[in-house]
C-alpha positions in Angstrom: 111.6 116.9 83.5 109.5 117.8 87.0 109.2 115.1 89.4 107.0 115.7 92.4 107.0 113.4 95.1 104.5 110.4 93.4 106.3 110.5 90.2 109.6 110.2 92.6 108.5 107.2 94.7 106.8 105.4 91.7 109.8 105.5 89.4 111.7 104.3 92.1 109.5 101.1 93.1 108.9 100.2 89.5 111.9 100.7 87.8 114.4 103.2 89.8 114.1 106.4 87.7 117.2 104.9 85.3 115.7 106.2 81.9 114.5 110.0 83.7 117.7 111.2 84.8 118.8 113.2 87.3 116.3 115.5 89.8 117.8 119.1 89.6 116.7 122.0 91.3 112.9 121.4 90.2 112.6 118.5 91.7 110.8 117.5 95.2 113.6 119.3 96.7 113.1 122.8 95.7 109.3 121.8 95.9 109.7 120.7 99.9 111.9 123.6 100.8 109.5 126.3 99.0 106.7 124.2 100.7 108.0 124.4 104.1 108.4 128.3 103.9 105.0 128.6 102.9 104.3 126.8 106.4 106.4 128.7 108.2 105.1 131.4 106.5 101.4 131.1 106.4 102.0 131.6 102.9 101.4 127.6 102.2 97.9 126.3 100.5 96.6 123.8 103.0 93.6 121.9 103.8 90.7 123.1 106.2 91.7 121.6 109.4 89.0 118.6 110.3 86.9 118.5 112.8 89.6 117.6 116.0 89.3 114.9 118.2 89.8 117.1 121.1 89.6 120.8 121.9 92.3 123.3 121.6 92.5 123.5 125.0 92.6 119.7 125.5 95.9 119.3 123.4 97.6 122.2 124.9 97.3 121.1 128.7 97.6 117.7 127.8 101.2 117.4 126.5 102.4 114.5 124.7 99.1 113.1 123.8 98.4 114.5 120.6 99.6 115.0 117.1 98.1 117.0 114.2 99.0 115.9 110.9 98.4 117.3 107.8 98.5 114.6 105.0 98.9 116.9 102.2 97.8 115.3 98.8 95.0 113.4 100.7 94.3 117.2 101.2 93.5 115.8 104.8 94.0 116.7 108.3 94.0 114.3 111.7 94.3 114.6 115.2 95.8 111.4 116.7 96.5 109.9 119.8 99.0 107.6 120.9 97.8 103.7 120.6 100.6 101.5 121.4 104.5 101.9 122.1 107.0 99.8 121.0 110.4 100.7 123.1 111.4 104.1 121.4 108.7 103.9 118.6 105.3 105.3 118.9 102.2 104.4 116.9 99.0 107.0 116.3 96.1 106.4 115.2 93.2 108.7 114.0 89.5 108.4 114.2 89.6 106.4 110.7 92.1 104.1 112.1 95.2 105.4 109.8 98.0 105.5 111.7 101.7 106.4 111.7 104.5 104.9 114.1 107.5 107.7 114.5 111.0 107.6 116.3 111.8 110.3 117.6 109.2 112.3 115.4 111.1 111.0 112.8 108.4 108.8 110.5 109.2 105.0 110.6 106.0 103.6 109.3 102.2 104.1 108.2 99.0 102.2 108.3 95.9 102.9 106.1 97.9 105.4 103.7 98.1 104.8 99.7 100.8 103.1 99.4 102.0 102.4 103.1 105.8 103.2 104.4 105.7 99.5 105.7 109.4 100.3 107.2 112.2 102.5 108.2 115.2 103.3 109.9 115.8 106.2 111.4 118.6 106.4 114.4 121.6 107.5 111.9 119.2 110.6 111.3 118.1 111.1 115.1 121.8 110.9 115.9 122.4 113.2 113.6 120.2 116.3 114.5 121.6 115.2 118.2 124.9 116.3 117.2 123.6 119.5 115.5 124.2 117.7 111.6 126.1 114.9 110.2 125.4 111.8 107.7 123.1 109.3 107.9 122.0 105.9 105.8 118.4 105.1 105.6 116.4 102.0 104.7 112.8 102.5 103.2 110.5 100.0 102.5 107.6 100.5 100.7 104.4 98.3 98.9 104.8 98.6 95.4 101.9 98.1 92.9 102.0 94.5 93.3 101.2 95.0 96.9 105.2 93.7 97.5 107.6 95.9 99.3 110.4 97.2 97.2 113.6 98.7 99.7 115.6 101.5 98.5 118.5 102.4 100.4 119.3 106.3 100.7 122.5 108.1 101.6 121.2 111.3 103.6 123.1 114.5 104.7 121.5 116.6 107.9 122.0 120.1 108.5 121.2 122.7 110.6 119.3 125.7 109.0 119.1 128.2 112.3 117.2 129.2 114.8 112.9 129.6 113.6 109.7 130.3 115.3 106.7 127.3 115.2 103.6 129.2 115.9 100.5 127.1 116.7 97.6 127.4 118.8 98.2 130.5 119.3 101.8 130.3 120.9 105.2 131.0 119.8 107.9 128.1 120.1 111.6 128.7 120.0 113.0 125.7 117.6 116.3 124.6 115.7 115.2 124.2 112.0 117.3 121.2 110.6 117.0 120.0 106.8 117.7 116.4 105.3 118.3 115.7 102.1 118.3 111.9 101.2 119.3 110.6 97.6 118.7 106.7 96.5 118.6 105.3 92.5 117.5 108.1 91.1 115.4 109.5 94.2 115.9 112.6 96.5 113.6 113.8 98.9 113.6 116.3 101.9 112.4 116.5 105.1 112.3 118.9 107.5 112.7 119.6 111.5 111.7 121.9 114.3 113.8 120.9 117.3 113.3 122.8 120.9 116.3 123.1 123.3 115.2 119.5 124.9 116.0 117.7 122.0 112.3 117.2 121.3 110.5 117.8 117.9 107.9 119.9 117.6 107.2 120.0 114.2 108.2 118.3 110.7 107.3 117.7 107.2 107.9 114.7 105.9 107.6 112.1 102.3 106.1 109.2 103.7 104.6 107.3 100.7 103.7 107.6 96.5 100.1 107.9 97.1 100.4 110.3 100.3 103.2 111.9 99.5 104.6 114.5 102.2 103.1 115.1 105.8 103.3 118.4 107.9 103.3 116.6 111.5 102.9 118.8 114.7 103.6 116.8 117.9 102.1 118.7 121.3 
């Protein structure tokens, strides 16, 4: 059986995936990592980008004060801008007021998705990619279809994939491409990093929630 990443995250809220077995090869795994080459790649099916909050020109020599995300099976793009910060977290917001809080650049929380990541940790993972790969335990908290949050608790393992190139916006960004694979009851999902030299993400793509499934995120 094919799980994609709904089919993951509801099976895991409403009854942990016990009676589905295992995800092999086919699973969200194979479908994030063929996903993120088609990204690298150009090679990816993606939304038309939305009309932007701000110009090209705007983002570029305005650094740190926008993010682009693509919120794939919403088949929806965003500009956002920072709205509040809470010590190292950071919440954007869009013009439709959805917004996601990252760590990091590591996604922690959303508002106004289907299905909102209502929690997360992230500093095992962050302290991992620091150290250029390691281990890391996560807690997710999600709403269920009750509109209660269900927690599954994943064992992840980051590591690094090379050296890759994030083009946007017409320029070329040396990055560290890092790759973590997380498995709960039943679950496994993947996320991806761009890291620069600094330490800093540039880019990611990441499962957030059953009804929105992964984001591409480009911070600038």
């Amino acid at each position: 059986m094919t799980y994609n990443i709904k089919h993951i995250f509801w099976g895991v809220i409403l009854s942990g995936l016990s009676a589905c077995g295992s995800i092999g090869d086919d699973g969200v795994g194979a479908q994030v990592a063929d996903l993120a080459v088609g990204i690298v790649t150009g090679r990816a099916t993606q939304a038309a980008p939305a009309p932007a909050l701000a110009s090209q020109e705007e983002i570029l020599s305005n650094p740190s004060n926008f993010m682009r995300v693509n919120i794939r099976d919403l088949d929806r793009w965003a500009t956002m801008v920072p709205a509040a910060t809470n010590g190292s977290r950071v919440t954007w917001v869009d013009s439709e007021n959805i917004t996601i809080t990252v760590e990091g650049g590591i996604v922690v929380a959303t508002r106004g998705m289907p299905r909102d990541l209502m929690g997360a940790s992230a500093t095992q993972t962050l302290a991992a990619i620091r150290a250029g790969g390691g281990e890391a335990q996560r807690t997710h908290e999600f709403l269920d279809d009750n509109d209660q949050i269900a927690q599954e608790l994943l064992q992840c393992s980051i590591v690094s994939k090379g050296s890759d190139t994030v083009n946007r916006l017409g320029q070329s960004l040396d990055s560290q491409q890092y790759e973590e694979v997380c498995v709960g009851t039943g679950l496994q999902l993947t996320n991806i990093y761009w890291v620069n030299g600094a330490g800093r993400m540039l880019r990611s793509l990441q499962a957030v929630s059953p009804g929105a499934g992964y984001v591409q995120i480009d911070v600038f």
